[in-house]
N, C-alpha and C positions, 0 to 999 in steps of 0.2 A: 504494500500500500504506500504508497507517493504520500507525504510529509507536505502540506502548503503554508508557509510561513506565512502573517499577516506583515504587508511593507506601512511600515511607521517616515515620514521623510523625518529629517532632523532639518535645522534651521542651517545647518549647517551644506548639510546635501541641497537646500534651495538657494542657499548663495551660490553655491557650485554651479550648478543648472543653470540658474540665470546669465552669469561669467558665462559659459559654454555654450550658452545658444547664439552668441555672439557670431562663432567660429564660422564661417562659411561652408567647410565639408559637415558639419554635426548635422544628425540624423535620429531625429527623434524617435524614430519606427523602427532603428534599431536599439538604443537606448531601453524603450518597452521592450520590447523582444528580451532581450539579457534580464531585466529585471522581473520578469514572468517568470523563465527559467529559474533564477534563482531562487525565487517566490516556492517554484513547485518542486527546487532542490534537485534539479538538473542536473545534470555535468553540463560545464560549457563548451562548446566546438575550440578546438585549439584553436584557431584565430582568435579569440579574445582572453588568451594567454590566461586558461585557469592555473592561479598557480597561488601560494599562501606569500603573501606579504614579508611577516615575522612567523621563523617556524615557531618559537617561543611564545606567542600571543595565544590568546583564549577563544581566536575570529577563526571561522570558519573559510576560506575561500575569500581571505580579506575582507570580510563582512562579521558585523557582530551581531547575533542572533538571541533571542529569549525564547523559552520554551514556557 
């Protein structure tokens, strides 16, 4: 059974967004896309470099998650 995490943004992740929609290539449709996946605890396509951050951190896939 597939795990769906609830996505919470931080104020932190909407100043990022904001800054990033700026960019000319940014692609919000794919943006959703990755953050579904992640939602429904996916593997991500090695194109978007799944890989941990800090191996020493408590984060999941660079992500910090509550159960």
């Amino acid at each position: 059974m597939n795990k769906q995490f609830e996505i919470k943004l931080t104020t932190r992740f909407k100043k990022q967004l904001k800054a990033i929609r700026k960019q000319p290539n940014f692609n919000y449709n794919e943006l959703d896309k990755v953050i579904n996946m992640l939602s429904k605890n996916k593997t991500l396509p090695e194109k978007y470099n799944n890989n941990l951050l800090t191996p020493k951190s408590k984060r999941y896939m660079g992500m910090s998650c509550t159960t």
